[in-house]
DOVODO-20156 format. One record per residue: x, z, y of N, C-alpha, C in turn. Coordinates in steps of 0.05 Angstrom, whole numbers, plus 5000, padded with zeros to 4 digits. Example, Ala and Ser with C-alpha at 12.3 -4.5 7.8 and 13.67 -1.06 7.14 Angstrom:
<rs>
526451564886524651564910526451564934 525751424955527351434979525851575001 
</rs>
This chain:
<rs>
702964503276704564573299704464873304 706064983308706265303325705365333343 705465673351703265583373705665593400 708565533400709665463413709465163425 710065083413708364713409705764673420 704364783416701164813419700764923454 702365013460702365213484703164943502 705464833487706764603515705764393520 704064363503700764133495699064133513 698564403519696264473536697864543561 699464513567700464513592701064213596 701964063588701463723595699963603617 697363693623695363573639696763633670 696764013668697864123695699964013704 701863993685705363893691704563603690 703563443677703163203693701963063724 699363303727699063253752700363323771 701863533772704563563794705863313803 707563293769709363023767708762823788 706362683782705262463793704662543816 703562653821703062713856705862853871 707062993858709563073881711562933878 712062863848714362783841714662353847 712862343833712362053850709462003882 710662273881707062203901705761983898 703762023872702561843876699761903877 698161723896695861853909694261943881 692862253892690062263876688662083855 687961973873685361813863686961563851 690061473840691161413821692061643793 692761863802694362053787692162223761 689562193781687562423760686562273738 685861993743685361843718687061883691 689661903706690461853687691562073667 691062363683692062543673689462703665 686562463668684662573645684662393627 685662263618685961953591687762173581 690562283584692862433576690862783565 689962873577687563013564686363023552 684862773546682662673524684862583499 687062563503687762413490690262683470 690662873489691563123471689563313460 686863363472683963393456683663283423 683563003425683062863404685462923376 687862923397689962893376691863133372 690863263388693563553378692163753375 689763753383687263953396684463893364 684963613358682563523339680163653342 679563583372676863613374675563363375 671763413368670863113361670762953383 670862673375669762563406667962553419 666162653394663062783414662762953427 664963183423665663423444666963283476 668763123473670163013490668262863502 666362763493664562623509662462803523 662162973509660763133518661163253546 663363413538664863573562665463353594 665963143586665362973593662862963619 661562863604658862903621658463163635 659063383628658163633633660463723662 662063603665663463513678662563403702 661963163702660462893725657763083731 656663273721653663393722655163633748 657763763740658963923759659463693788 660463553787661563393802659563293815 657263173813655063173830654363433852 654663683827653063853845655363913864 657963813861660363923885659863723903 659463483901659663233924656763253946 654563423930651363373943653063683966 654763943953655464053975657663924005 659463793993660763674009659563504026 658063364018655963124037654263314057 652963504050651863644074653463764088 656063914083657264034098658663884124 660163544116660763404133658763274143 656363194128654863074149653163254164 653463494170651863704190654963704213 656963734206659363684227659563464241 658763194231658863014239656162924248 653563054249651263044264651563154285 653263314293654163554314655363264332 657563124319658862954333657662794347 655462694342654262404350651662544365 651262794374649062894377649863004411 652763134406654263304433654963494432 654163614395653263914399656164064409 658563844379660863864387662763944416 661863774433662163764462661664014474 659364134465658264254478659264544468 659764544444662664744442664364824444 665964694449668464554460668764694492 666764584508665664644531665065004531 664365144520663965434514666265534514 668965424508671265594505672465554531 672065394544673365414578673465534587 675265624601675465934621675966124607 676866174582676266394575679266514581 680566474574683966574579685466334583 687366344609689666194612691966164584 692766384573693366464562693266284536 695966174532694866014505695266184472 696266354481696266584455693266604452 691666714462689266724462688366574456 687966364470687666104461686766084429 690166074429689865944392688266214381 687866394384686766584371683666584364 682466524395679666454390678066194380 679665954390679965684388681165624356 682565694349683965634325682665804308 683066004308682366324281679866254282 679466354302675166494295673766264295 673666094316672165944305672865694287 675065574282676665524256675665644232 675765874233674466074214672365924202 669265954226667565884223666665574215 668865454226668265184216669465184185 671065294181671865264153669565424136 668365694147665665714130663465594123 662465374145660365264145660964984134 663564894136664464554117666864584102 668964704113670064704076672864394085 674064384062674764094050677264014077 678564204087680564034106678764004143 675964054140675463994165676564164186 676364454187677864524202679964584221 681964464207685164394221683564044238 681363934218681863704228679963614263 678663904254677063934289677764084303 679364304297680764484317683164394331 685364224311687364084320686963874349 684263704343684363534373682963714394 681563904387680164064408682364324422 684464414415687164464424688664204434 689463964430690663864444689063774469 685763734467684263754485684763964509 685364204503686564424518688364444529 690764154524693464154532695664244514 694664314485696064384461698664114451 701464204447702463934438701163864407 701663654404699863574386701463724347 703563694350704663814341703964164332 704164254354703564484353700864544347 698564414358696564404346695664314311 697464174307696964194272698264434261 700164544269701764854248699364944260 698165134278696765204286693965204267 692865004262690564904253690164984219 693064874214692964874178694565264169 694865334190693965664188691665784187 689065664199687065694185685665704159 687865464142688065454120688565704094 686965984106688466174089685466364086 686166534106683466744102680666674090 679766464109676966394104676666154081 678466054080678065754048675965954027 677766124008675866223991672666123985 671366234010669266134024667966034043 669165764036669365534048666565334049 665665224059663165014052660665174039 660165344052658965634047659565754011 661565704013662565883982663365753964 663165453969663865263939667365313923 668365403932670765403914670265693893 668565883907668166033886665365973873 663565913879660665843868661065633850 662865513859662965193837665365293828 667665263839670965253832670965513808 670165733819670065963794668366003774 666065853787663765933756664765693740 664665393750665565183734668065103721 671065373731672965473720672665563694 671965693693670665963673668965913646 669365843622667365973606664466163603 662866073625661566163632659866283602 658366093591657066163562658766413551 661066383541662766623524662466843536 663166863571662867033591660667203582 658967023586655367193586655367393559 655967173539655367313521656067663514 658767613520660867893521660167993542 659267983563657868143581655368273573 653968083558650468223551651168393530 653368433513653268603490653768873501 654068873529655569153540653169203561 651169083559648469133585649369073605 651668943617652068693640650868463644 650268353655649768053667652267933684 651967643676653767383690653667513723 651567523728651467533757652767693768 653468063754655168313762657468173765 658368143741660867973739662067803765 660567683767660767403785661067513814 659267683823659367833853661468033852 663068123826665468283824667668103837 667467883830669467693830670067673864 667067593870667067563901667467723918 667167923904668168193921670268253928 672368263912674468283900676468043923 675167853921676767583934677167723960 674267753971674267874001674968064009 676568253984677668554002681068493991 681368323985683668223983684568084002 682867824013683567644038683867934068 681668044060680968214083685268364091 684968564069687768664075690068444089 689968214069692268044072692167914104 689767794103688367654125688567744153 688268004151687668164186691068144205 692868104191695067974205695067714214 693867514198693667204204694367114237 692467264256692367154279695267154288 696067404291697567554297700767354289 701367274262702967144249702966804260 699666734269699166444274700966494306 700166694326701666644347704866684346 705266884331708166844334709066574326 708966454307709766204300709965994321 707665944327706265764351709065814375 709266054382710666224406714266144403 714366224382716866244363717865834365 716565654347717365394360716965264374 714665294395713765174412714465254441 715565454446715765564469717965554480 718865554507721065394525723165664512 722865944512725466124508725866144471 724165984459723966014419723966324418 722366374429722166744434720366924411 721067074392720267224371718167444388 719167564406717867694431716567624435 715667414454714367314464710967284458 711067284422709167234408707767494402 710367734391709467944389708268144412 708568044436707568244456704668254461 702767964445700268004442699468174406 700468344407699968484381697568544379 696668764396694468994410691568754398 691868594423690268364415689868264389 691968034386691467954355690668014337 691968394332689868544313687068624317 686268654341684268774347682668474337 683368174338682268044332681267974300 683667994287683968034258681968234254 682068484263679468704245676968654259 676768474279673568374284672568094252 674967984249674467754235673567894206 675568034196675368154176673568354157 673568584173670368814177668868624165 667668494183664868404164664568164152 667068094157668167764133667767984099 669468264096669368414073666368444071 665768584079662368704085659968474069 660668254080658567984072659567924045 662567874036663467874020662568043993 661768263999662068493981658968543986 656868573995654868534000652568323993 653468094010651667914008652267663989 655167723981655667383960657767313974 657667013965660066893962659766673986 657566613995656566314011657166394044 657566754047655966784083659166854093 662066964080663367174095665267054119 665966804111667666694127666066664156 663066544153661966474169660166714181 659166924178658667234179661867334200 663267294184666667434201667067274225 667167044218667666904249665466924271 662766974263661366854287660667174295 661067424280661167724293664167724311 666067594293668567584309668667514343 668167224341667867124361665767264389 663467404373661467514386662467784399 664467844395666268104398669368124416 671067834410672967784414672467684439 671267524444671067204464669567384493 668467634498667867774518669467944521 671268104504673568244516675268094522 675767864511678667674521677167634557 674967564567674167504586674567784607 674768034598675468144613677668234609 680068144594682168264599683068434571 681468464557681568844540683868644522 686068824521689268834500689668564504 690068494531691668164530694268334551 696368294541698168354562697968164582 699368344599699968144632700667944636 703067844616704867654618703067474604 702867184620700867014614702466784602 702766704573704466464570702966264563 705466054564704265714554705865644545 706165344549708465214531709065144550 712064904549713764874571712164614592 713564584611712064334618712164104608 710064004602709963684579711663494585 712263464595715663264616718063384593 717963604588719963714572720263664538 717263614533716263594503718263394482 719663434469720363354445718563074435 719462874440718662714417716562664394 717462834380716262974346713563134356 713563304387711263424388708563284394 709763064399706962864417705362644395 703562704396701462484383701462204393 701562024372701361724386698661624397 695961844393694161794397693661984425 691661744444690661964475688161994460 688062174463685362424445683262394473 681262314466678862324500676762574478 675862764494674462834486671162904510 671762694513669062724532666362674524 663662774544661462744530660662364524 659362454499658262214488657062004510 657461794513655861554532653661564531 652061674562648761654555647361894548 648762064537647762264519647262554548 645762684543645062884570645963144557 647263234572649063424563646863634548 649163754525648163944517648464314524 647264494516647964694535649564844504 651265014512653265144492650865274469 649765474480647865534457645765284440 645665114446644564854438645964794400 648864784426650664644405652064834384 651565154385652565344364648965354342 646265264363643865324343643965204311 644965044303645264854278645965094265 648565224266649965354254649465584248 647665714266645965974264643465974250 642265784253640165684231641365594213 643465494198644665434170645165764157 646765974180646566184163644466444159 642066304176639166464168637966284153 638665974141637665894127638165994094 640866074098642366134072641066294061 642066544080641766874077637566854064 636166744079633566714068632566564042 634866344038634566304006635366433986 636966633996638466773973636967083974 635367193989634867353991631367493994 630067243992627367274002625467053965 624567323957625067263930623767003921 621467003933619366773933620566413940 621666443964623266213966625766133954 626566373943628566273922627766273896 625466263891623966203864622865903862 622565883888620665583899623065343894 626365453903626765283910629665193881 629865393864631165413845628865323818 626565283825624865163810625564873798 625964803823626564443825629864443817 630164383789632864293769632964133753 635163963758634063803733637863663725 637763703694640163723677640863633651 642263743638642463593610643363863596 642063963577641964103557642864123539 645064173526646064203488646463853490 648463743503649663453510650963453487 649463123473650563003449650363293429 649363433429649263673401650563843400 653563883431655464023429654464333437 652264363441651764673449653164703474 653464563497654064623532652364383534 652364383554651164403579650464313613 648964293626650364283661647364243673 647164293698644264283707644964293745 643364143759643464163787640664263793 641364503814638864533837639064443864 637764233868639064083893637964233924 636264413915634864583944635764793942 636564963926637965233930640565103929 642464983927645364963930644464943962 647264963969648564943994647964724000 648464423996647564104006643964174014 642264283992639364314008638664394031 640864634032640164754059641264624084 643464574074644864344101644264134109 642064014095641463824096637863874109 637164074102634864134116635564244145 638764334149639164414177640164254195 641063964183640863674197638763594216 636163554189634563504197632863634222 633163904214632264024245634263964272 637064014269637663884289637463764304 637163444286636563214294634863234314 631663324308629263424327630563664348 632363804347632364004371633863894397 636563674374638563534403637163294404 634763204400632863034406635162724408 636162624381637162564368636262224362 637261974372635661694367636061774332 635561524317636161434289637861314294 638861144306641561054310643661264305 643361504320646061784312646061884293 643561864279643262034251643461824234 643361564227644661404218647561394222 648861354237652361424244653461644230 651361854237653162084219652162064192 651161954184650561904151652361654137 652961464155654761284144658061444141 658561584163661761654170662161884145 659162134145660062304120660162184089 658261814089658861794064660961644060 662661574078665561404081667061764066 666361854076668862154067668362174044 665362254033664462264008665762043987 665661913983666961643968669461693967 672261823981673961863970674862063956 673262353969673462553950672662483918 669162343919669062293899669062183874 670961943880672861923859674661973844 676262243864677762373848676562643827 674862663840672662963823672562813796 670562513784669662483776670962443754 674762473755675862563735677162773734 678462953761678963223755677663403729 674663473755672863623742671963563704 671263363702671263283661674263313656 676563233663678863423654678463673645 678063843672677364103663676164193641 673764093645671364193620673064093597 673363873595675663813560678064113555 679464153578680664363564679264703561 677564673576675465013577674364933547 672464753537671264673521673564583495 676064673494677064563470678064723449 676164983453676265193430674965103408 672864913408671464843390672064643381 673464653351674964373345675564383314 676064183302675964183266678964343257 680564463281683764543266683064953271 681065023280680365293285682165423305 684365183329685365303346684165423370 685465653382684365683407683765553426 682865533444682665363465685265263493 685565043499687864973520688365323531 687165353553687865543570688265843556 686665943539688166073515690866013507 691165903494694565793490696165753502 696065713534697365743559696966033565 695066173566695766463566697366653549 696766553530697566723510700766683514 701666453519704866253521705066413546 704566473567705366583587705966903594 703467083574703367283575705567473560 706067293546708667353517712267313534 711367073546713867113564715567273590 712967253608713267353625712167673625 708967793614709067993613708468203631 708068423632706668553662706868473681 709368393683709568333718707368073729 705067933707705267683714702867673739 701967903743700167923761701567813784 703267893786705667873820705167533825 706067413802706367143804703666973800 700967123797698766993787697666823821 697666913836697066773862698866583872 701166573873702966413866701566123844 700966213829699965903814698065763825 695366043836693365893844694165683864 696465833882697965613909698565343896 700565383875701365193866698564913855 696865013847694164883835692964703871 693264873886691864773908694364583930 696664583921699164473939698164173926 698164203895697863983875695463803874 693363893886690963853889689963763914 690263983934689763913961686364093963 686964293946683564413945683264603933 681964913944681665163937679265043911 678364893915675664903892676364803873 679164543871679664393843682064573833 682764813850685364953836682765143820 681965253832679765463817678065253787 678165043790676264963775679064853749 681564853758683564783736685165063716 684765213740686265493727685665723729 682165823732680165983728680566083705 680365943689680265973654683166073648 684966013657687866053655688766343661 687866343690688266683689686366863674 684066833671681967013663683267093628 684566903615686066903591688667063592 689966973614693067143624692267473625 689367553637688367813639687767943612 686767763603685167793568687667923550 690167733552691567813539693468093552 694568143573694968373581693568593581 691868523574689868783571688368893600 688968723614688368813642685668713659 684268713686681668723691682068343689 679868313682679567933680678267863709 676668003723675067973749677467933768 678668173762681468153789683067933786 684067823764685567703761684767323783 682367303768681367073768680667053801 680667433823680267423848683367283863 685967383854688567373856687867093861 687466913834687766573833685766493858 683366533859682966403886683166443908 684566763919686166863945687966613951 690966643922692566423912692066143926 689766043921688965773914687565723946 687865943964686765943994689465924010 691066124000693265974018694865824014 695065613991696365443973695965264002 692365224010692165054027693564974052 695165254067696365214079698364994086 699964934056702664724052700964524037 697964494034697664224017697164004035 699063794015698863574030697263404039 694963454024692163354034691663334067 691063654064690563824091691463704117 694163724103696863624131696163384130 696663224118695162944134692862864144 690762984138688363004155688363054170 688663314177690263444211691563334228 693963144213695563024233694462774232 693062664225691962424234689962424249 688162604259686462714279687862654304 691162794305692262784328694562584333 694562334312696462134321698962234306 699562464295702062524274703162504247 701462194242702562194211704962084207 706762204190709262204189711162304192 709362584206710962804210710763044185 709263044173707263214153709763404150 712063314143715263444129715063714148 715263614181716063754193713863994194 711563944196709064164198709164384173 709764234149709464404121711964634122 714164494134716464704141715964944157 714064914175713065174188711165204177 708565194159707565414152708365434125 710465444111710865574093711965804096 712365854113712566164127710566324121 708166314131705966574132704666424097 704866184090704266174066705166474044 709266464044711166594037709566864037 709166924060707267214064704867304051 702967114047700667114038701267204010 702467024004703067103967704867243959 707267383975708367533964706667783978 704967923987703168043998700668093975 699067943973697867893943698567983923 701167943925702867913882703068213891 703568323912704068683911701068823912 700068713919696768763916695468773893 696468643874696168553851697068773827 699268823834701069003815700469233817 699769343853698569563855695769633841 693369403851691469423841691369483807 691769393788693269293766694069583750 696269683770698469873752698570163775 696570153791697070423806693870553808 693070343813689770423817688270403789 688970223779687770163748685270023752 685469753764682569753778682069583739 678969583735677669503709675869303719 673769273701671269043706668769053681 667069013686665169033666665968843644 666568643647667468503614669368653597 671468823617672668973596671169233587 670269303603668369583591667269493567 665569203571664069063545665269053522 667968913531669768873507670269163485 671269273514672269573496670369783478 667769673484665969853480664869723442 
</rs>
């Protein structure tokens, strides 16, 4: 076969999972099976790699997929310990009074701490707790999902304290080949790796610091009795001033500290900054808006569900700082595993994996106390003892996060070994390149400099298709880092583009939007929600793709693997 032929081989898996999910929507957790059998099955036969590789990769695969589900299980079940505890309530309760003003509103309520919830859990929760805690506010329900799944942009990246890039990009990636070509140049994986993250965050940062700003106009723009473009923009002053509180040190933690703290670092300085000038006034104009009177409301805007959000039966209230302590101890828990050398020796000690699987030379290994799930799960547990907590509640929230758990993870458990079959299918009895190689190379030949513009754009596309910044990073990591290889251009930046990409993809994925709107009684509207934010989506990535080109072809930005290479 040519490597024309060869190219459209290895695109099969991607263009099938579209197919089946957009084109027949057909759920996930029907569609991935089968478009890893269609994988294994162009591996074997067009690819002639052994089946002990395939089996291999395989496993090395389900070894990733563990260590993504042990993050997802702590991250929902510390949100959903909040629930059954009050802490929720008791946050909720903290935003009262703060501004009439529902521009504001959605700003502090939606953005920042939205933000923050999407730093500390990740996976759709966001839209899906901010959405009823705005219509709690008097939000139409409606409006509270566009609203919500605008969150869906800045902070995803690092999401569930970092898993779409800690998992989604390292378990993207050829990591082994990586290293190697890195150590011949006196680099390490790790430079590399914190380039990447860096990179993500001063990219979100630029794109990002409009967000608020864009979330109210929208909001303002269809929700509001005059459909007023004005109306939205006269809180400018504000908005931005809110954006460069979020941002500043969302970059800073980003570029600094890793990949696990920025979303959640940005929101809770944000908030710490924002939420006392909004109380006195500083850049809120005069003119105080809302939405029209609910007598007036549209149909389409109203939820079939009455949303109660009152305190728990029985339960003695909790006080606001009570219910933010979990969360502040998760990110001094972090920041101290990753930084305090002794305990992160102690606790990266304890791993246990599979080695040179079936003979293929890869690999896979879990640390279940330094990942993200150890710590969240040790920040449960203190909870539990601080909101003085029966076993009955901490039982509840352990059944409800492993009801969530169970559906994500059946679809991982063939995503993710998809993946690895095509990262892993350089090694094979016909001496071809590997899948995503051959998709680069097929792409780079066609399209050609400009493809940077369009490289975030795919990641979207990976995450529309998916419903997830971490399974787009973990499908087409390898894809760009190849598209860079062959242009000759930085491989770090590129692979930052795809998961910027793959953050606001989330905006329009359909996942998202149904989670959201089923929070608030609106399933069946999903059509109508995705039509408004593909708006600031539109922005995000054509914003990026110029970011990209600049970075790329004006600045000349490089990366240590190419220095390696070149050298």
């Amino acid at each position: 076969m040519n490597e024309t032929t060869l190219a459209l081989f290895a695109f099969v898996p991607l263009v099938l999972a579209g197919v089946l999910l957009i084109g027949f929507r057909m759920a996930a957790k029907t569609a991935m099976p089968i478009v890893f059998m269609v994988t294994a099955l162009i591996g074997l036969l067009a690819w002639d790699m052994a089946f002990s590789r395939i089996l291999a990769s395989t496993f090395q695969g389900l070894i990733l997929t563990v260590a993504i589900l042990w993050i997802i299980f702590g991250a929902i079940l510390l949100l959903n310990t909040l629930k059954h505890s009050g802490g929720i309530t008791a946050i909720r309760k903290g935003f009262s009074g703060i501004s009439p003003d529902r521009r504001v509103q959605a700003i502090i309520v939606a953005w920042l701490f939205g933000c923050f919830i999407e730093g500390a859990s990740g996976f759709g929760t966001p839209a899906a707790v901010a959405a009823p805690l705005l219509v709690a506010l008097g939000f139409p329900a409606l409006a509270a999902v566009v609203v919500g799944m605008m969150i869906q942009s800045t902070p995803v990246s690092f999401g569930a304290v970092g898993t779409p890039i800690v998992v989604g990009v390292t378990g993207g990636l050829d990591r082994g080949g990586i290293t190697e070509a890195l150590e011949t140049g006196g680099y390490t994986w790790m430079e590399y790796f914190r380039l990447i993250a860096g990179e993500v965050a001063v990219i979100h940062g630029i794109v990002g610091v409009l967000m608020p700003l864009i979330m109210v106009v929208i909001m303002v723009r269809f929700f509001g009795a005059n459909r007023s473009w004005k109306e939205g923009l006269s809180i400018t002053p504000f908005a931005l001033f809110a954006g460069v509180a979020f941002v500043v040190p969302y970059m800073l933690a980003g570029v600094l500290l890793g990949p696990e703290f920025p979303s959640m670092i940005g929101a809770m300085v944000g908030l710490a900054i924002v939420v006392p000038a909004a109380r006195r006034g500083f850049l809120i104009p005069k003119d105080t808006w809302d939405f029209p009177e609910s007598t007036s409301w549209p149909d389409e805007w109203i939820g079939k569900l009455e949303l109660k959000m009152d305190d728990i039966a029985g339960k003695a209230p909790i006080s606001t700082f009570m219910g933010w302590l979990p969360y502040v101890l998760l990110a001094v828990f972090l920041v101290a595993s990753r930084v305090i050398e002794p305990l992160k020796s102690a606790l990266t000690s304890f791993a246990f994996g599979w080695n040179d699987i079936l003979g293929e030379g890869i690999g896979g290994s879990i640390q279940p106390l330094y990942l993200p799930g150890g710590i969240l799960l040790a920040v449960v547990l203190v909870t539990a003892v601080l909101h003085r907590m029966k076993l009955g509640e901490l039982k509840a929230a352990f059944s409800d996060s492993s009801k969530t758990i169970l559906g994500a993870g059946f679809v991982l458990i063939f995503t993710i070994p998809m993946v690895r079959i095509l990262i892993n299918s350089g090694v094979n009895g016909s001496d071809l390149v590997s899948m995503p190689v051959a998709m680069a190379r097929f792409v780079a030949d066609g399209v050609g400099g400009v493809y940077p513009f369009f490289a975030p754009m795919v990641g979207a596309l990976g995450a529309f298709i998916a419903g997830s910044n971490t399974v787009s990073n973990l499908m087409l990591s390898d894809f760009q880092f190849n598209v860079a290889n062959q242009l000759g251009v930085s491989t770090a930046f590129m692979v930052a583009l795809q998961a910027v990409g793959a953050a606001a993809g989330n905006m329009i994925a359909i996942h998202n939007v149904v989670a959201a709107s089923a929070t608030v009684g609106l399933l069946g509207r999903e059509g109508t929600t995705i039509r408004k934010t593909i708006l600031p989506t539109i922005y995000y990535l054509v914003a990026t793709g110029l970011i990209a080109l600049i970075g790329f072809y004006v600045i000349g930005i490089s990366d240590p693997l190419m220095r390696a290479l070149s050298g």
